[in-house]
C-alpha positions in Angstrom: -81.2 -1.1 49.6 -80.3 -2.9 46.4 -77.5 -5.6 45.6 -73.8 -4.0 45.6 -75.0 -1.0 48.0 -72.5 -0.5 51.1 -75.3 -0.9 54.2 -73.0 -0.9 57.4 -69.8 -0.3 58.5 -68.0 -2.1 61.6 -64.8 -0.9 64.0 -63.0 -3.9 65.6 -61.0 -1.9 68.4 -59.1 -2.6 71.1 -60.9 0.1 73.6 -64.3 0.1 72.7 -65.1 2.9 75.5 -62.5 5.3 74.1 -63.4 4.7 70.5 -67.5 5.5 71.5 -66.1 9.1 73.0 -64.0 10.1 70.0 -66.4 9.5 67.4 -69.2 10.8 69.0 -66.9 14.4 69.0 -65.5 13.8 66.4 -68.4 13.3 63.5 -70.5 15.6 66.0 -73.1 13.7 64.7 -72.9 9.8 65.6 -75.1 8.8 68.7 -73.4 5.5 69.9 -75.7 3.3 71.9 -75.6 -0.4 73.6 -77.3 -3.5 71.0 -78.7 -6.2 73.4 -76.3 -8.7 72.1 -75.4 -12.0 73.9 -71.9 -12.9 74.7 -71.0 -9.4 73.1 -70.8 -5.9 73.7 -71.8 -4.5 70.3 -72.6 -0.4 70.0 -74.4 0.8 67.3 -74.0 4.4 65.7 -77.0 6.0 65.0 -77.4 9.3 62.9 -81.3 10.5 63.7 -82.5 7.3 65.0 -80.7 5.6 62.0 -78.3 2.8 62.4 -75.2 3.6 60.1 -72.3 1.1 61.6 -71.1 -0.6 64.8 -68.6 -1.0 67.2 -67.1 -4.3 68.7 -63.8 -5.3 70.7 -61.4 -7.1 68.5 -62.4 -10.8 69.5 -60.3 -13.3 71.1 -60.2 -15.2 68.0 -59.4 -12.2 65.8 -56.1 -11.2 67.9 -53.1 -10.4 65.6 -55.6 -8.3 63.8 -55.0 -4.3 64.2 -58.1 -1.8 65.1 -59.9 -1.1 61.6 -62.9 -0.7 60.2 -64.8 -3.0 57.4 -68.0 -2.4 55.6 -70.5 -4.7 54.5 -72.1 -5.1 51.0 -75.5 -5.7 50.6 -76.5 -8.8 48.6 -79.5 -10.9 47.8 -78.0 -14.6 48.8 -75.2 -14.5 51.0 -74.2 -18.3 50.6 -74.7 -18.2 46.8 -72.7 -14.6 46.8 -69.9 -16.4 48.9 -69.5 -19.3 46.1 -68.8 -16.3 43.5 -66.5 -14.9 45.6 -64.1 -18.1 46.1 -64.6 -18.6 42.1 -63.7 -14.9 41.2 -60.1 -15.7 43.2 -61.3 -14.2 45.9 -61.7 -15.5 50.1 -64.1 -16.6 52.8 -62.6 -16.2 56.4 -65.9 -16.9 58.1 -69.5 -17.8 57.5 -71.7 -17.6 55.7 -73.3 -17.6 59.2 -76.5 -16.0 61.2 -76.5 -13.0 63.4 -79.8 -13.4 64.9 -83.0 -11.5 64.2 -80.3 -9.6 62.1 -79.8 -11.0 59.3 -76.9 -13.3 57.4 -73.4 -12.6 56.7 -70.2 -13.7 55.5 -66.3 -12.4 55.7 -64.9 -12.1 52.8 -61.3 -11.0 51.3 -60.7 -9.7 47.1 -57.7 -11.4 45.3 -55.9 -8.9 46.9 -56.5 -9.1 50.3 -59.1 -6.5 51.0 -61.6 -8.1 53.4 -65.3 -6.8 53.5 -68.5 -8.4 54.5 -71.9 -9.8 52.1 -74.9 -9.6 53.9 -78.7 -10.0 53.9 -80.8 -8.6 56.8 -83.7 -10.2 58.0 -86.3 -7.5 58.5 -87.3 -4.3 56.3 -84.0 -2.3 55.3 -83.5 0.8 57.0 -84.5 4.1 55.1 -82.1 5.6 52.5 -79.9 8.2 54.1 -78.2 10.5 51.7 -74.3 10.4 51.8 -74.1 14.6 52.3 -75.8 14.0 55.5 -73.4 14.4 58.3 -73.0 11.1 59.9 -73.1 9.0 56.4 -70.9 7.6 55.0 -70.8 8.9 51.3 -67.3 7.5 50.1 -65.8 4.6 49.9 -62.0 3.9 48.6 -60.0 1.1 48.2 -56.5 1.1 48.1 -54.5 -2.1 46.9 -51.8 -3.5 44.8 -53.7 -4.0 41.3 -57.0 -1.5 40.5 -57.8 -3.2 37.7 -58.1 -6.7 38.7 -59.8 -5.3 42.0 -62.5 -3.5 39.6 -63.1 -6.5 37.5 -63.2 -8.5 41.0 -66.1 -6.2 42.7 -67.5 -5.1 39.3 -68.3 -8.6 38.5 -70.1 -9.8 41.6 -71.7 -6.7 42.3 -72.5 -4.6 39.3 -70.8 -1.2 40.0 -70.4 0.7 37.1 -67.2 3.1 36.1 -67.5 6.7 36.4 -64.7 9.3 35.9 -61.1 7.7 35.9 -59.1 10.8 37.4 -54.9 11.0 36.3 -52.8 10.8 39.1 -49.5 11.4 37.7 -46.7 9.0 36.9 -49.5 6.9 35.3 -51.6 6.3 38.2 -55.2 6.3 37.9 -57.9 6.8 40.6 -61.1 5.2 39.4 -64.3 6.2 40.5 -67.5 4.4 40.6 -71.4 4.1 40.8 -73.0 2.2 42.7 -77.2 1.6 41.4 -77.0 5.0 40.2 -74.7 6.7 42.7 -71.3 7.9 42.3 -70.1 6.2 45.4 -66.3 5.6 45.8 -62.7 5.2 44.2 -59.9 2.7 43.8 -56.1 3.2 42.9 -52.6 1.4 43.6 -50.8 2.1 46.4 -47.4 0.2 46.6 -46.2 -1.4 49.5 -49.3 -0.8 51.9 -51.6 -3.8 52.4 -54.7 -3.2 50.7 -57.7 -2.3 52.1 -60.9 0.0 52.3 -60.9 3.5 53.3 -64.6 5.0 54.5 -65.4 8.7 54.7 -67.6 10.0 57.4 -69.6 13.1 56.0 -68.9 16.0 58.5 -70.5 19.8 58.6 -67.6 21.9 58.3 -64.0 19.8 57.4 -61.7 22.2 59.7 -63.7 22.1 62.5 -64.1 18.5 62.2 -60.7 18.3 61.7 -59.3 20.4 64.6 -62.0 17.8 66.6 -60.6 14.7 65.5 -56.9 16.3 66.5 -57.9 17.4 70.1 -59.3 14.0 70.5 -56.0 12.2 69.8 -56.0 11.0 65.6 -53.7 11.6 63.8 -53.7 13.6 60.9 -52.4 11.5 57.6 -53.4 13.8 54.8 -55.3 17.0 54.6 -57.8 19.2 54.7 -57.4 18.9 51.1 -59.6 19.8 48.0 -60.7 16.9 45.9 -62.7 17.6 42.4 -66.3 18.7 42.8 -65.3 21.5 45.6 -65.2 19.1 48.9 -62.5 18.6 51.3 -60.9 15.4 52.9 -59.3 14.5 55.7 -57.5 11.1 55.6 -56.3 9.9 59.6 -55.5 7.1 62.4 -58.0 7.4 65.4 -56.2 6.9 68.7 -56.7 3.1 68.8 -54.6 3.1 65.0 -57.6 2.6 62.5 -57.7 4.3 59.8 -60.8 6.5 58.7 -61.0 9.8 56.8 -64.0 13.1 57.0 -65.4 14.5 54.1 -67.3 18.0 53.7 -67.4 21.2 53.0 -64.9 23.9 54.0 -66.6 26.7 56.1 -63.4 28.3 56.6 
């Protein structure tokens, strides 16, 4: 793992039990197990005996705050990485702090409002797992009220790079990006939503995965739908209201 990498992805939810059962059916590959944490009860998704995210109840101190799910961005110095975030305009809600024999972390928000986490773990990084492995996430999109200031805001602290700027019509732009090497995500405008990052669970087959995620209770926002390079995306709600979206390939 390297500086500017996405390394874990977190649900707040507000039923923690329901959430386990539809993920495990619905990414058919997730394995959602217990993490001996005090004062907490923290589940941790594993793909192969690999941890890829967590789940947690939204906290007492975070209510007003709707199910959803953040990642966290890899860095080398979470307190010095926390400065540069409050001098590039952007905001720390909490931390830096310590998550025992975990490692260090920090809640963060861009200019314009997106929160995600910085963080350092404290023992030997987990072994790369390839985004087209079902179970990874292998896309991450941000949505938000000004692109460019948002790529010059995340570009800046963590070193992405541009990749293909796609034209979406009416002048909007979806820009992609690399992350160390890797074309990783996307950003564009979307008015009148609060921004905010969108992660995209690899699946095996999109319509099955899709008709699983249906049965279970999401709800369906956009998709299946063909996206340049020949996979398909589904963008939804799970039943607790967060918002996540599938990506793979179409079996038919």
């Amino acid at each position: 793992m390297k500086q500017g990498d996405f390394v874990w992805y977190e649900l707040a939810t507000t039923e923690l039990d329901a959430a386990q059962r539809f993920y495990e059916h619905a990414t058919a590959a997730w394995s959602i197990v217990p993490m001996d944490m005090p004062g907490m009860d923290y589940r941790i998704a594993n793909v192969g005996g690999r941890g890829v995210g967590g789940l947690m109840p939204i906290l007492p101190e975070m209510q007003g705050q709707s199910p959803s799910w953040r990642g966290y961005i890899n860095v080398n110095d979470v307190d010095a990485m926390a400065v540069r975030v409050k001098g590039a305009g952007g905001a720390v809600h909490y931390g830096p702090d310590d998550i025992p024999e975990v490692g260090r972390f920090a809640v963060c928000a861009d200019p314009q409002g997106a929160m995600f986490m910085i963080f350092k773990g404290s023992g030997e990084p987990p072994a790369d797992l390839s985004p087209e492995t079902p179970g990874a996430v292998g896309w991450h999109e941000l949505y938000t009220s000004d692109w460019q200031a948002g790529w010059s805001f995340y570009s800046g602290l963590f070193g992405w790079e541009k990749a293909i700027a796609v034209d979406m019509g009416g002048g909007g732009t979806y820009q992609t990006f690399n992350i160390n090497g890797v074309h990783a995500g996307g950003m564009m405008n979307l008015p009148g939503e609060p921004p905010a990052w969108l992660f995209y669970i690899t699946v095996d087959d999109i319509k099955a995965a899709a008709k699983r995620i249906t049965d279970s209770g999401a709800i369906i926002l956009n998709g299946p739908m063909e996206v340049p390079g020949g996979s398909w995306i589904v963008q939804a709600r799970d039943p607790q209201g967060a918002a996540f979206a599938i990506s793979g390939p179409n079996k038919g």
